[in-house]
C-alpha positions in Angstrom: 33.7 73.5 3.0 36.5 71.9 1.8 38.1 72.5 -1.9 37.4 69.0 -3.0 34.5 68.9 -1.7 33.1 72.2 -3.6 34.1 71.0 -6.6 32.8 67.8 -6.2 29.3 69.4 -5.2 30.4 71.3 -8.3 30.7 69.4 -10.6 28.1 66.8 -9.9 25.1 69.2 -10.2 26.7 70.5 -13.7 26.4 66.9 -14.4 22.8 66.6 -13.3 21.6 69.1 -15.7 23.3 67.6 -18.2 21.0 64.4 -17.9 17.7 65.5 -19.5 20.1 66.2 -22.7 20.8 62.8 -22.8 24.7 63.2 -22.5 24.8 61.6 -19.4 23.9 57.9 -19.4 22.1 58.0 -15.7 22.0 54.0 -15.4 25.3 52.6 -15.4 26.5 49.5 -13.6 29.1 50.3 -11.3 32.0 47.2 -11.0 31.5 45.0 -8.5 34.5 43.6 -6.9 34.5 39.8 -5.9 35.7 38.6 -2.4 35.2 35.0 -2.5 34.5 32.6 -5.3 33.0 28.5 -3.8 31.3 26.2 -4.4 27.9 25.8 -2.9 27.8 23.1 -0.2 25.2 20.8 0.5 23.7 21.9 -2.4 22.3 18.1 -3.0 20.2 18.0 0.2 18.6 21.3 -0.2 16.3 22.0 -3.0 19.5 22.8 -5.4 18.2 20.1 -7.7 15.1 20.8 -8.2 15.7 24.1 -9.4 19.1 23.8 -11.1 17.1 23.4 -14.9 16.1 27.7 -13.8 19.2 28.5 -12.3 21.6 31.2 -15.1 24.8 32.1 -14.6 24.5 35.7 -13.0 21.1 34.5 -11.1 21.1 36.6 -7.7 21.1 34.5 -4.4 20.2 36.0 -1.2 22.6 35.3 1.7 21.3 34.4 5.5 23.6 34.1 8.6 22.4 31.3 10.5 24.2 32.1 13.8 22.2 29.3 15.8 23.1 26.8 13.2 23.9 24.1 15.8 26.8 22.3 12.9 28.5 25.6 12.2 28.2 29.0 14.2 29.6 30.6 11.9 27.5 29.4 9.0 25.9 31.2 5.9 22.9 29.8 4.0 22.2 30.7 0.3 18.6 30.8 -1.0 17.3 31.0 -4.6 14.1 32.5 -5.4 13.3 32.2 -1.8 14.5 28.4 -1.9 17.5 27.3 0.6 20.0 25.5 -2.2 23.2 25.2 0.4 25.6 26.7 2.4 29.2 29.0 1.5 31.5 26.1 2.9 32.6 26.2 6.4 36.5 26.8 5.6 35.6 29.7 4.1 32.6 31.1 6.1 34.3 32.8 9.3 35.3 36.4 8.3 32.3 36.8 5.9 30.3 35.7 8.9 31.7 38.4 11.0 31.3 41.1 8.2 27.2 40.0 8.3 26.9 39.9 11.9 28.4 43.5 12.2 26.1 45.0 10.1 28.9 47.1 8.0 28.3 45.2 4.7 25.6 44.7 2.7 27.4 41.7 0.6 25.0 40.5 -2.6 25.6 36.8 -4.6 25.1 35.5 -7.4 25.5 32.0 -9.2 28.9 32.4 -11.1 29.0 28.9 -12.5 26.8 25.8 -13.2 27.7 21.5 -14.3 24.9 19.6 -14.4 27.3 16.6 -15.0 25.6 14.1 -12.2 29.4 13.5 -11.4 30.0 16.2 -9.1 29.3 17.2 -5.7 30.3 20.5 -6.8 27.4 21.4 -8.9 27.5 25.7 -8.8 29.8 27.7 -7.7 28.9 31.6 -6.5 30.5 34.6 -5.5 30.2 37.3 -2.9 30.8 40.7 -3.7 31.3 43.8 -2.1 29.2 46.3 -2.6 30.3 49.1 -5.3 30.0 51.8 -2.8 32.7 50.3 -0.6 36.4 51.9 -0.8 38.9 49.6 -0.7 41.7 52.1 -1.2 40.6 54.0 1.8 
């Protein structure tokens, strides 16, 4: 075993019997870090507007690779409480696709901004994050 490693190992039990004490806060959010920020396309012909008036900022969506797509192989669909509200937009989809089809990643989303302005096409934008456990530095 390694010395880092040992003291990792360590350490973290130390820490575990520390929780019951309260002195350990064991629910903390770890940071997420954001790879793309879009707008959600096609969100008019989907059932985006019917359920924009429940949609918060925050709101988790749940991403779907739709590799038979017959528009866009490389397409990504984004669902809202089971609903299908759009797509991430097709000059932005190929390397996320990839990423989902390898199986590496499991990316989450969620709805970063909404207008309900009737003017825009635009209507929310999301984000796709990486998952906290993921090292970047590495």
């Amino acid at each position: 075993m390694k010395r880092l490693e040992f003291l990792n190992k360590l350490f973290g039990a130390a820490a575990m019997m520390l929780l019951p004490l309260g002195l350990i806060n064991p629910v903390e959010e770890k940071k997420k870090t954001s790879l793309l920020k879009f707008g959600i396309r096609g969100f008019q012909y989907y059932r985006g507007p019917d359920l924009i008036h429940s949609m918060r900022k925050g709101d988790k969506l749940t991403i779907v690779r739709e590799p038979d797509n017959k528009f866009d192989k490389n397409a990504i669909a984004l669902y809202y409480q089971n609903q299908k509200i759009g797509f991430v937009p097709r000059e932005k989809n190929a390397v996320l696709s990839r990423l989902l089809d390898s199986g590496r990643l499991d990316l989450s989303s969620e709805i970063l901004e909404l207008r309900n302005d009737d003017v825009s096409w635009d209507e929310v934008s999301a984000v796709i994050f990486i998952p906290a456990s993921v090292n970047l530095a590495a």
